[in-house]
C-alpha positions as CSV (number, residue, x, y, z in Angstrom):
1,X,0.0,0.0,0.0
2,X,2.9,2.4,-0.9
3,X,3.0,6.1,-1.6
4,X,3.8,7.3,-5.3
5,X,4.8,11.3,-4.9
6,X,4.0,12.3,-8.7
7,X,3.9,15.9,-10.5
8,X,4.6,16.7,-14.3
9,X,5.4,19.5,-16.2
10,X,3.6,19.8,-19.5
11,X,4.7,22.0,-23.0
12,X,2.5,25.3,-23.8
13,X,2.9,26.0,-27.6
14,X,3.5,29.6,-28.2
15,X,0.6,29.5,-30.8
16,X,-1.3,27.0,-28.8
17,X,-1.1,27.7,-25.4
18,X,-3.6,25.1,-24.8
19,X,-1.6,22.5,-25.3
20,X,-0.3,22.3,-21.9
21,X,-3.7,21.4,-20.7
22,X,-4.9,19.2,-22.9
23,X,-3.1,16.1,-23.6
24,X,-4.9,15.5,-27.7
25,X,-4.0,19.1,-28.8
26,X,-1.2,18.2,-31.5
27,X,1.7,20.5,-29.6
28,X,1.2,18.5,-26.2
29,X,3.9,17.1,-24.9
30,X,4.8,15.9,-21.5
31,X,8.2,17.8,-20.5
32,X,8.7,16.0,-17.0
33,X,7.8,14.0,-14.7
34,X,8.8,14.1,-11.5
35,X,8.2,11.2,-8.8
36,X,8.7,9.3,-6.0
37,X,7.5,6.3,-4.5
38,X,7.8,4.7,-1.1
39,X,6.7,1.4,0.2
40,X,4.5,0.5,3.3
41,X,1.0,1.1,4.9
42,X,2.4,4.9,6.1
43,X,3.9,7.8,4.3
44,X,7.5,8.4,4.4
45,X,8.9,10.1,8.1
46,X,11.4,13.0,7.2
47,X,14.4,11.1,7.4
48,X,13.7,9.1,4.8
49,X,12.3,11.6,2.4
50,X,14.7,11.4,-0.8
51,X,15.5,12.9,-4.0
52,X,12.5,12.7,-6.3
53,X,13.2,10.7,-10.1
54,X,12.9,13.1,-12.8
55,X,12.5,11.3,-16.3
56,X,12.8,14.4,-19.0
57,X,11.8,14.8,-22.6
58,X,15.2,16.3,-23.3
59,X,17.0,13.3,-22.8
60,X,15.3,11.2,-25.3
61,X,12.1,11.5,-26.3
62,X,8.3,12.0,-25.0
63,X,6.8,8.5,-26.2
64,X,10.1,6.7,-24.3
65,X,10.0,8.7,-21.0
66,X,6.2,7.6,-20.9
67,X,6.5,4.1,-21.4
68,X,9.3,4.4,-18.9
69,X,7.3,5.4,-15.8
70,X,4.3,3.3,-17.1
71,X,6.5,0.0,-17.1
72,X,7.5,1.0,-13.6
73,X,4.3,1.3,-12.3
74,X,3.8,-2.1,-13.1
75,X,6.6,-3.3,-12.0
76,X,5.5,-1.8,-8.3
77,X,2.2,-3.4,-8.6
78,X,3.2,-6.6,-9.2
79,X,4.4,-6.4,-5.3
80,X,2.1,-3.8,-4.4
81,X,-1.0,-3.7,-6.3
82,X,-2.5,-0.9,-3.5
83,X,-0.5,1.6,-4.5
84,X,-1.6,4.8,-4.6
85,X,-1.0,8.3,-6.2
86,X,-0.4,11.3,-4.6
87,X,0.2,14.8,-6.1
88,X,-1.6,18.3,-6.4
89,X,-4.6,19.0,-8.6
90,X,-3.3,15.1,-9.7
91,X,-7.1,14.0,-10.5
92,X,-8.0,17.5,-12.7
93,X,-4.8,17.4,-14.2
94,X,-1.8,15.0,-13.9
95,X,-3.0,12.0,-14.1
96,X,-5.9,12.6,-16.9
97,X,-2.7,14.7,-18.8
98,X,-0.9,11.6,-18.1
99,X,-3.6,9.2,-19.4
100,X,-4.1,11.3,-22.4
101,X,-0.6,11.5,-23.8
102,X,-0.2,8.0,-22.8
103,X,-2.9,6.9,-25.3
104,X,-2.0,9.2,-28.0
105,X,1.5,7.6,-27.9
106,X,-0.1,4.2,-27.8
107,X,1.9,3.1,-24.8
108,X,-1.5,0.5,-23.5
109,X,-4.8,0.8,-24.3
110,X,-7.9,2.9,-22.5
111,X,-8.3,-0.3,-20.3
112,X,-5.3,-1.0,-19.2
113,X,-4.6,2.7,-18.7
114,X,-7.3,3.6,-16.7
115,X,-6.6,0.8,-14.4
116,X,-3.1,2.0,-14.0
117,X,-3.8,5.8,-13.2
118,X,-7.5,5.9,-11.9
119,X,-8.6,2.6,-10.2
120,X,-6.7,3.6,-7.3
121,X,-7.2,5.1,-3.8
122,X,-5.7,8.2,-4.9
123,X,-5.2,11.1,-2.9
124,X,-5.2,14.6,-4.4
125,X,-3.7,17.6,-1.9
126,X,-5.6,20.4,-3.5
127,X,-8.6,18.9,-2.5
128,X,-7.8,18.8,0.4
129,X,-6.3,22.2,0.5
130,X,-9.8,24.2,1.2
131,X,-8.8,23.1,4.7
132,X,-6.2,25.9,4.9
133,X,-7.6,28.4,2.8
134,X,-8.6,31.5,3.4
135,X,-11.3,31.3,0.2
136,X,-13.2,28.8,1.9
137,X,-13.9,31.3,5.1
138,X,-14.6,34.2,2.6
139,X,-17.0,32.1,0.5
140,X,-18.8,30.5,3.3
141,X,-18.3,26.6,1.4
142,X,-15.0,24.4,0.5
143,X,-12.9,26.5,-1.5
144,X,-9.4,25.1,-2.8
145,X,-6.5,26.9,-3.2
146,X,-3.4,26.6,-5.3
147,X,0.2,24.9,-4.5
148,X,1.7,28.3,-3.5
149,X,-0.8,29.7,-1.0
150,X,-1.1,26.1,0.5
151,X,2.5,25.5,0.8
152,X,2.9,29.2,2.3
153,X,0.4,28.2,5.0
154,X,2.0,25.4,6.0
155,X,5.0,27.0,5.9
156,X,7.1,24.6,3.4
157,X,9.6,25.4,0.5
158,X,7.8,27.5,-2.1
159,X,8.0,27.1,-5.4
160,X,9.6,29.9,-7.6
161,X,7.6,31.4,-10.9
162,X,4.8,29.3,-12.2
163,X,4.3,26.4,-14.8
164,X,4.0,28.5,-18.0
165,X,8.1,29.4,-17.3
166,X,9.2,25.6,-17.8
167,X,7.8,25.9,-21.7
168,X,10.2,29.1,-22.3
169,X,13.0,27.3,-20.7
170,X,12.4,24.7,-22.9
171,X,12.2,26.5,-26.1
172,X,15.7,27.9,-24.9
173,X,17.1,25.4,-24.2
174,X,17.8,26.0,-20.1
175,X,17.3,22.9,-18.7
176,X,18.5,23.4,-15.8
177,X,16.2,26.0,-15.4
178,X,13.0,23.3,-15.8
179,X,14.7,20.7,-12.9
180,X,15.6,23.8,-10.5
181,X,11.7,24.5,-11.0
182,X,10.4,20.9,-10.9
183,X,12.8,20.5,-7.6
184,X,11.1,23.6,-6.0
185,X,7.9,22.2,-6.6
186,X,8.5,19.0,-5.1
187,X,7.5,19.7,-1.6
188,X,4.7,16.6,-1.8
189,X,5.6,14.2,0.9
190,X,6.3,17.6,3.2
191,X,3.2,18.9,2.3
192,X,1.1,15.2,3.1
193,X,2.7,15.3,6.5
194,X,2.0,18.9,7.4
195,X,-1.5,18.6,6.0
196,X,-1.8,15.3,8.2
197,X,-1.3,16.8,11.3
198,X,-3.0,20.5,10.6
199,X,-6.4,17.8,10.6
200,X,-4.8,16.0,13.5
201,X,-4.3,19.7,15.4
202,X,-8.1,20.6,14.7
203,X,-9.6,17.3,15.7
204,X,-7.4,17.4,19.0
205,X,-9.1,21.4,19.3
């Protein structure tokens, strides 16, 4: 019942902007993707946090860094067929993204796919994020907020700039650039834990 830590980075054509959102426009493309996974029936504690695995277009190709991560998902659920996802905004975006480019690229079929990604107890962090915003007080209902404002409330690394800049590194070139961003981001298992006991805090209240 292990913990996959997952977040990509997707391309936003310059004439297509919408690209980066929608996985069958013909400029989408999956730049990286960033993950981690741990095994057991509990999250990882913070000394055993490590370095996420970042498997990136640049290196070889789109269609082989997919197959890649969907080959080792199923070689984790061969020993642990309850694993789960975990990620931000992962069931709006990443993993239908994810799904999409997957069969596009004919990596499995729609059944096999779906199985993969979805029929999972997945756990999505911005859901669970109207716990700590400040929306959800103004609006009088659940009200989710975004990585940034949820990472500032809990007080964890915060990313610098925003999605949309990993496209312009990568039309220059800076790779570099897109891991340093991808790295910032990657505050997942920090931001499960804190968001774990901020619920723990107000049920102890």
């Amino acid at each position: 019942m292990g913990f996959m830590f997952l977040d990509i980075e997707t391309y936003s054509d310059k004439n297509n902007p919408n690209s980066s959102l929608n996985p069958y426009e013909q400029e989408a493309k999956i730049l990286v993707i960033s993950y981690n996974y741990y095994e057991g029936f509990k999250p990882p504690k913070k000394e055993n946090l490590k370095e996420p695995t970042f498997l990136k277009v640049w290196d070889s190709n789109e269609k082989e860094i997919l197959t890649k991560f969907y080959n080792f998902i199923q070689s984790i659920e061969t020993k642990d067929k309850y694993m789960k996802f975990v990620g931000f905004n992962i069931l709006k975006f990443d993993l239908p993204y994810l799904f999409g480019r997957m069969k596009v690229l004919d990596i499995a079929d729609e059944k096999e796919l779906y199985k993969t990604l979805f029929n999972k107890f997945n756990i999505d962090m911005y859901q669970l994020s109207s716990i700590v915003s400040e929306e959800t007080l103004r609006h009088e209902q659940l009200w989710a907020t975004n990585h940034k404002k949820t990472s500032e409330f809990l007080k964890l690394q915060i990313k610098e700039g925003e999605g949309i800049d990993c496209s312009i590194f990568y039309d220059n070139k800076e790779f570099d650039k897109i891991i340093n961003y991808c790295s910032s981001e990657f505050n997942l298992e920090q931001m499960f834990d804190s968001l774990y006991l901020h619920i723990l805090s107000l049920r102890n209240k």
